[in-house]
N, C-alpha and C positions, 0 to 999 in steps of 0.2 A: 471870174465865177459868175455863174449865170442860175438863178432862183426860179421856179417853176411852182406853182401851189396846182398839187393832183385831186387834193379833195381838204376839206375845210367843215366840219362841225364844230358843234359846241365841247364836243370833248375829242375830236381828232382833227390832225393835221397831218398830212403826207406833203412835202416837200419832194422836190427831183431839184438834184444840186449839180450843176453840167462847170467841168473842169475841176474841181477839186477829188482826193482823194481821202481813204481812211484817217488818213494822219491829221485831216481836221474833223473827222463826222468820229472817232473813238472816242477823245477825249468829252466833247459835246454829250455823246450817249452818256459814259461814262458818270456824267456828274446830274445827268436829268435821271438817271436810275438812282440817283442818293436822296432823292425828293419823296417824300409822302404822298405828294398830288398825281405820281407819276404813276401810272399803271402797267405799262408797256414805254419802251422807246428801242427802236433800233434801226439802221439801215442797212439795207442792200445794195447789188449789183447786179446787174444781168450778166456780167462777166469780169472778170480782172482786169481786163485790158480795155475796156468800157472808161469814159471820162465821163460817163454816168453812174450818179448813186442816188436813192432814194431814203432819205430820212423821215421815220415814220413814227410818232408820238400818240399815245391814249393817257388820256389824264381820268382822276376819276372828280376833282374839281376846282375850278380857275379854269381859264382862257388858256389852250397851248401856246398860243402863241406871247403869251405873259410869261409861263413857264419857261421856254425857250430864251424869249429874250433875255430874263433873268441867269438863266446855265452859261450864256455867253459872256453878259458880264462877271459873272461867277471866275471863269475862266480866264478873260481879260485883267481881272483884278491878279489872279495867281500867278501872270505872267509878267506883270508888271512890277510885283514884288519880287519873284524870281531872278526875272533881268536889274533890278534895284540891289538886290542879296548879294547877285552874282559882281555888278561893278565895285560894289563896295569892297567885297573878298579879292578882288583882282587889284584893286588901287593897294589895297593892306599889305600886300604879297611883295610889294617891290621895293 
């Protein structure tokens, strides 16, 4: 995965995210639109078949880029309980 900053304010941030697909940039969206600071957050594609997407954030206040980095830990933390939940249910089972 390869990171691109398209533009960078005090309340926006556009990213262009090269190799990765929806199945990382939904969940991302997903949990920066559950935020109060968040105003906007979505990405694009220029095409489907494009290994280009652009992830685009408006905050109304914090640093995006604080915001962000907080949704991925956000996410890291729920995947790590997740995969925890799940060894544990799989070890019980047998």
């Amino acid at each position: 995965m390869e990171l691109k900053t398209i533009k960078k304010t005090a309340k926006e941030l556009e990213l262009e995210i090269i190799g990765e697909t929806e199945t990382l940039l939904n969940p991302i969206v997903e949990v920066l639109l559950e935020y109060e600071d968040v105003d906007y957050a979505s990405y694009m594609s220029d095409h489907p078949q494009s290994n280009k997407r652009r992830l685009y954030i408006r905050v109304t206040k914090d640093k995006p880029e604080a915001i962000l980095k907080r949704a991925v830990k956000q996410l890291e933390d729920e995947i790590k309980t997740f995969s925890k939940n799940f060894v544990a249910k799989s070890k019980s089972k047998k």
